[in-house]
C-alpha angles and dihedrals in degrees: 000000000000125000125288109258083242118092087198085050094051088039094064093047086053088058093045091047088046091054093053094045082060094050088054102042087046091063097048104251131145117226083248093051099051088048089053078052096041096047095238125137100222143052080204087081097055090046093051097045090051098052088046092244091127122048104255109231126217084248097050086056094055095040086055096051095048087048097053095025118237135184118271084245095056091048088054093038085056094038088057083054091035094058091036088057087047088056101040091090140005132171124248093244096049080046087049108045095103092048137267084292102056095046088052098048089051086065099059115096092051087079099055093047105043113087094195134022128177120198129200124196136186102163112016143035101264104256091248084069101042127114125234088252097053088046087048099055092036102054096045075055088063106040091057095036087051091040093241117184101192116078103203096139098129090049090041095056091044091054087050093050092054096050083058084070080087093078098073087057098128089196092059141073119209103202110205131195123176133169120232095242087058075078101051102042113096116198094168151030114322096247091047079057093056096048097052091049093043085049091052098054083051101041083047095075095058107123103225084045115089105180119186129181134205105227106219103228080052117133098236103191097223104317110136125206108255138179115310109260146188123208119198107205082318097288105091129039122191122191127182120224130190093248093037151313133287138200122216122198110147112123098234099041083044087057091047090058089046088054097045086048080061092055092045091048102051084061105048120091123222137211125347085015090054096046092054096052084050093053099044087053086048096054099051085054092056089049089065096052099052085050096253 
């Protein structure tokens, strides 16, 4: 298998790999000689598992640790990092292969757990402040761009409406970055661009929502746009990539992304600031639409 288009992803292969090299090692087998145990034909494998250049699998885990035998706490220790590697990333079509609405429905629970998430965007309106209409056209996007068979949309976006319940949580904050330009990019049809402006100055005065926006002629004192992200109670951090999505949860790259959220934030503006970029983006829509 080759490597996972994320560095952090392959990084944290590499640390597993380099744990059960130890293990080995510790016990006094050659790479020869734990493949001779294994039943494998080859010493190739070992060396390739241990310097994270195949996926470790769940059962290679627990065949390692019976080779070189380890205590039932450290197989269970390996197991925890085993299944956190396996999540770190995944590809959209691996996400994807029970349908939109499966996918959405998986992510669920998230929402009713996290205390406080903090979203950065860059292209789109965040999915928590989407209408029914832009879910709809996006996600039928992304169902013909992913070749996807199954056509499960209306579900999907159902799926993804009522996951927005989690907004009225009173026992939870939804953080919200955008840059200017997410107001100004159409993906879809005119009138599918008015509504979800028009959402976002309503769903704004929520009480547990705090949207901010990057105006674009900001000075913006060295802060350079990154990668769109999502922190869960800064502990998780989730990016979408083209090819795929990846999960980050290693304590120092989670703080990099905390520090990076400040950054973000010093140079948002809130409230009336932020309406008024809204409406200006709003008003130049509706000129459109009037043929102006």
């Amino acid at each position: 298998m080759s490597s996972s288009p994320s560095s952090s992803a392959q990084a944290a292969r590499v640390r597993l790999g380099a744990r059960l090299r130890e293990l080995r090692a510790g016990t006094g087998l050659t790479g020869r000689a734990f493949a001779a145990r294994a039943g494998w034909r080859s010493a190739a494998n070992v060396t390739k598992i241990e310097k994270g250049q195949y996926a470790i699998t769940a059962d290679t885990v627990r065949l390692w640790c019976r080779v070189t035998g380890a205590s039932l706490e450290l197989t269970a220790e390996l197991l925890a990092e085993q299944a956190n590697v396996a999540d770190a990333w995944a590809t959209h079509m691996e996400l994807n292969r029970g349908g939109l609405k499966a996918r959405q429905e998986r992510l669920r629970g998230i929402y009713w757990q996290v205390a406080v998430q903090r979203v950065y965007q860059t292209r789109v309106v965040p999915g928590l402040l989407q209408t029914a209409d832009m879910i709809s056209f996006l996600l039928d996007r992304v169902r013909i761009d992913q070749h996807i068979e199954i056509d499960d949309v209306a579900e999907a976006v159902a799926a993804r409406l009522a996951r927005q319940e989690c907004l009225k949580r009173p026992d939870a904050r939804w953080l919200f970055i955008l840059e200017e330009d997410v107001l100004w990019y159409r993906p879809g049809p005119l009138e599918t661009h008015q509504g979800q402006l028009s959402h976002l100055l309503e769903v704004m005065r929520r009480p547990t929502v705090f949207l901010g926006i990057i105006p674009r002629g900001i000075d913006r004192r060295g802060v350079i746009t990154g990668e769109s992200f999502t922190m869960d109670d800064a502990s998780l951090v989730s990016v979408e990539l083209t090819s795929g999505h990846l999960n980050i949860t290693a304590p120092p790259e989670v703080r990099l992304y905390l520090e990076m959220w400040a950054r973000l934030e010093s140079i948002a503006v809130y409230g009336n600031q932020a309406r008024a970029l809204i409406l200006d983006a709003l008003r130049a829509v509706d000129a459109l639409d009037d043929g102006g």
